[in-house]
N, C-alpha and C positions, 0 to 999 in steps of 0.2 A: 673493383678496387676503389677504395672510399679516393675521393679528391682533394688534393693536398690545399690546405686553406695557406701556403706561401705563394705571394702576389706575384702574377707572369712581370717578371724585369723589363718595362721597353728600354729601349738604348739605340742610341743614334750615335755617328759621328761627334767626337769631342771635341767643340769649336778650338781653334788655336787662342792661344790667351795671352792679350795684349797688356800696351802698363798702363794705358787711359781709358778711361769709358767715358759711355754718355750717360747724362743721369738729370732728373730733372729736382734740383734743390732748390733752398732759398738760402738767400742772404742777412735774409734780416725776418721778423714775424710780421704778422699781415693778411690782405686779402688773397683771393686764387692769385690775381697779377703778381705776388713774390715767390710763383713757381715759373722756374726760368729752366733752359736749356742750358749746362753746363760739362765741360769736361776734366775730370778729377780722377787722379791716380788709384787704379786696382785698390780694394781693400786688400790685409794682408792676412795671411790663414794660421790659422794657430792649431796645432797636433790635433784639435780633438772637431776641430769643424772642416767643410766643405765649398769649394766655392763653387757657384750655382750660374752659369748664363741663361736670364731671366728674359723669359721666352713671354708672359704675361704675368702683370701685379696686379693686388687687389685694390681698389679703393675705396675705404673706409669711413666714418663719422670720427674717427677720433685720430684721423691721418688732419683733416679740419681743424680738427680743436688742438692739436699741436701745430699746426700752420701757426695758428692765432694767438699762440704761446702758451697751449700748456706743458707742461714737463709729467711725465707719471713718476718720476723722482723729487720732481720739486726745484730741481739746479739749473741755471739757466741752460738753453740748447748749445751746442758746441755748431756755428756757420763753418762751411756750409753745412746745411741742414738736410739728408735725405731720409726723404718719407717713405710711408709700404711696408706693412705687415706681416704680409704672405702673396706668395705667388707661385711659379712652376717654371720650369726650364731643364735644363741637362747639365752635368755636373761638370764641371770644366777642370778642376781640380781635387783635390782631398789632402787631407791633414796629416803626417805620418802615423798617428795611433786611429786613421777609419781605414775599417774591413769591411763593413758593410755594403758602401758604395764603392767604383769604379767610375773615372773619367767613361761620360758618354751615356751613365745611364738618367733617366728620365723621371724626373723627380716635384714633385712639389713641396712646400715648408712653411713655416710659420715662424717669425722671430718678429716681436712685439718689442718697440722700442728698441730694436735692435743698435748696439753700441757702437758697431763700426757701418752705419747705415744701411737704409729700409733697401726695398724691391724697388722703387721709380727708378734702375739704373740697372743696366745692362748686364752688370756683376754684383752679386750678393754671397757674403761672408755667414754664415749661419751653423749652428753648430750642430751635427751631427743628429745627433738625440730628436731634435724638433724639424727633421725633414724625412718622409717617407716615398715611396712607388705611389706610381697612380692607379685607384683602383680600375679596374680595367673597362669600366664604362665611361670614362669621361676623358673628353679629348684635353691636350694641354689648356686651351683655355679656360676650358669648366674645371679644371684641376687649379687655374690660378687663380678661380674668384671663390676656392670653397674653404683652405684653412680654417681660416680664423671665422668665418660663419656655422661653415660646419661643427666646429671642434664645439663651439659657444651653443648651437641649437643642440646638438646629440646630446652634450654634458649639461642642458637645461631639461630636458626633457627626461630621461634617464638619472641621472647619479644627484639632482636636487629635486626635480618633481616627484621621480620615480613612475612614474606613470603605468596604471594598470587597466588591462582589456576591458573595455566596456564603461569605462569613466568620461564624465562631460567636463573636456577639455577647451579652452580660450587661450588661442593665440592673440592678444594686441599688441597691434600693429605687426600685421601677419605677409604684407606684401613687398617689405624689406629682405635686404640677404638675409638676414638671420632668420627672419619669421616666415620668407618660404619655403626653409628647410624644415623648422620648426615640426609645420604643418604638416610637411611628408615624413618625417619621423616618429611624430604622435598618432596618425596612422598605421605607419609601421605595428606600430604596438597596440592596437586596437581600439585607441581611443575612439569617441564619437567628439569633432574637432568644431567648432564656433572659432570663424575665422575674422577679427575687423582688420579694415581697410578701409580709405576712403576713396572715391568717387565710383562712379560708373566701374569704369575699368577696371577698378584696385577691386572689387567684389568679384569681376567676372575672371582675375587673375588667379585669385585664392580660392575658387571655387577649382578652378582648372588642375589646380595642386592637389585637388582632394578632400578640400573643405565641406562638411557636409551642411554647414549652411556659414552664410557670413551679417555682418552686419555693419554699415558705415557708421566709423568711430567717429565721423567729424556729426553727423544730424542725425544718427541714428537715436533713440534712448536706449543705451546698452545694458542697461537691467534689465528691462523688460524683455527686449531681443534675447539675452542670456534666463531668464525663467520661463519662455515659452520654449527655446531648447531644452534646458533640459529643469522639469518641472520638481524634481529633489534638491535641485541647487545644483552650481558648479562646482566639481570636486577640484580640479586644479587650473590655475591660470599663469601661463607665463608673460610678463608683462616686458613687451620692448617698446614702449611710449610710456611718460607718463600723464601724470595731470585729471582735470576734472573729470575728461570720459572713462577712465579709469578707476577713478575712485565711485562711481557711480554706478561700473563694470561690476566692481566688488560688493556690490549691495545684495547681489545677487549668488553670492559664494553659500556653500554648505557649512553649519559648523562644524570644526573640524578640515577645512580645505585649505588646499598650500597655493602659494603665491611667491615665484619665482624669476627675479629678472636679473640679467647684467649686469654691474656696474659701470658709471658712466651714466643710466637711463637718469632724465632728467624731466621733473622732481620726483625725488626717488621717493617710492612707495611709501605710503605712514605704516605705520603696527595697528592694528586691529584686535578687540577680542574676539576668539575663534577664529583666526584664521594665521597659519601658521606663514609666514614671509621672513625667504631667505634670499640674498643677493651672493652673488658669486663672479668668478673671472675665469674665464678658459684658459686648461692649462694645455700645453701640449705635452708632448711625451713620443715614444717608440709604443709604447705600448696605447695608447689614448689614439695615436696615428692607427693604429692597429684595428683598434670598437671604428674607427668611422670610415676606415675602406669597407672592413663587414659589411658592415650599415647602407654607407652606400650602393656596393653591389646587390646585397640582397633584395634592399630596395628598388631599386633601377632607379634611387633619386635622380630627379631634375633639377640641375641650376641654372637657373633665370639668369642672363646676360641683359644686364637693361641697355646698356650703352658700351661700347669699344671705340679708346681710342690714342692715337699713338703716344710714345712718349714726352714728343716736344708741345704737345694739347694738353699734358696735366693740368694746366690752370683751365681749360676748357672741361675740365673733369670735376675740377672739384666748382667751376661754376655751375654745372646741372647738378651736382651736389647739394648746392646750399638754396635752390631752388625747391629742394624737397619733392616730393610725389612718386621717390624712384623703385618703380617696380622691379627687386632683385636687384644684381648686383652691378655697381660700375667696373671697368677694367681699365689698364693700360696695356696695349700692345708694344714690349719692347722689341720685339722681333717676331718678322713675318707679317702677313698679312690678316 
């Protein structure tokens, strides 16, 4: 009897649910020091969403650049201010039109610029549609630091590269959250994968993901590195840096070859002749949640944990943030150890 591809349900006890949380916001825009330890009243649930006690959150590059003031709408931010993308936890409540979920079951989600605030808080309001089960290899942690990387590598690699068996493949800046999923994804699908990274470390990490060779983007010359791999040209590259080593990266593309990054990556890729460059945003979805449980299981992906650390540390989070060199992914721990 063939094996049912609906995800085994974990479920725990459903915390009791209180009318204050702890949450780590700001008051004003700024550096890490305007992420403060604060207590503010439950978000409130609306029919079609769920609320989530946020077991671990992700930390982000662009959780940063809205610290700092930007808006992805453009309006000013409404104080207090909380941050966090995605994360994982167990369902505390549900909205009267979700069937899907039940209080207690085990979950993770993705809500981007979320309206009634992010995951840095102990409760999260997120609307049904964009939270799934966890695929059944990855513990709640590694389930709160994949959304919004996973969702952003699988749908780079897939539905904008397209990526096909036996093509030379370029992940830059491949030792971040996004580009070390990237790496095991492009895998997955049979690429042959040129990983950069920089230093010592950042090579011997992206090789460890599967990288069948790497090359440091900061003193590497990355054309050459990329025509000694693969000596027809690179057929695709997904770019999460930008800048000079890239553009130099690309010297070395086939024509005819696609170039694929994120929005957000900064400076954003020029246009080229012969080479096709498309930018895009992760969407979530029920069914997009759906391609990257797949994906994950069949892959046995790994997700890198670069740092954990608790809630009232946020600003210690997003200072080894802005430090740069972070292999995988930052987290917060809002509960447990």
């Amino acid at each position: 009897m063939a094996k049912s591809s609906r995800p085994v349900v974990k479920s725990r006890p459903a915390p009791p649910v209180p009318q204050n949380m702890r949450a780590a916001a700001l008051d004003r825009v700024g550096g890490p020091e305007v992420l403060s330890l604060h207590v503010l009243p439950l978000p409130t649930l609306e029919p079609g969403e769920v609320l989530i006690a946020v077991h671990t959150a992700g930390v982000a590059s662009w959780d940063a650049e809205m610290r700092e003031g930007w808006s992805p709408d453009g309006k000013r931010p409404r104080f207090p201010l909380v941050l966090g993308s995605d994360g994982s936890g167990t369902i505390a409540a549900v909205g009267s039109r979700v069937r899907r979920f039940a209080p207690g079951d085990v979950v993770y989600a993705f809500g981007f610029a979320n309206r009634k605030g992010g995951f840095y808080a102990e409760y999260v309001a997120v609307a049904a549609e964009n939270v799934a089960f966890l695929p059944e290899n990855l513990t709640l942690k590694e389930a709160g630091a994949v959304a919004a990387i996973g969702l952003t590598a699988l749908q780079g690699i897939d539905d904008v590269l397209k990526i096909k068996r036996g093509e030379a493949v370029v992940i830059h800046g491949a030792a971040g959250g996004v580009g070390s999923l990237a790496v095991q994804f492009a895998k997955m699908r049979g690429a042959r994968v040129l990983a950069t990274a920089s230093g010592a470390d950042g090579l011997r990490f992206v090789r460890r993901l599967g990288a069948d060779a790497a090359a440091d983007g900061r003193h590497d010359d990355l054309a050459a590195a990329a025509r000694e791999f693969a000596r027809d040209g690179i057929d695709a590259v997904l770019a999460l840096a930008g800048g000079p080593a890239l553009t130099r990266l690309l010297d070395a593309s086939k024509r005819g070859g696609r170039l694929a990054y994120p929005n957000g990556v900064e400076p954003a890729p020029r246009k080229r002749r012969g080479l096709s460059v498309a930018a895009y945003d992760a969407m979530p979805g029920r069914r997009e949640f759906e391609r990257l449980r797949r994906a994950v299981e069949k892959g046995k992906i790994r997700v890198p944990i670069a740092a954990s650390y608790p809630l009232e540390q946020a600003a210690g989070a997003h200072e080894q943030m802005a430090k740069g060199h972070v292999l995988g992914k930052i987290v917060l721990r809002i509960r447990g150890r």
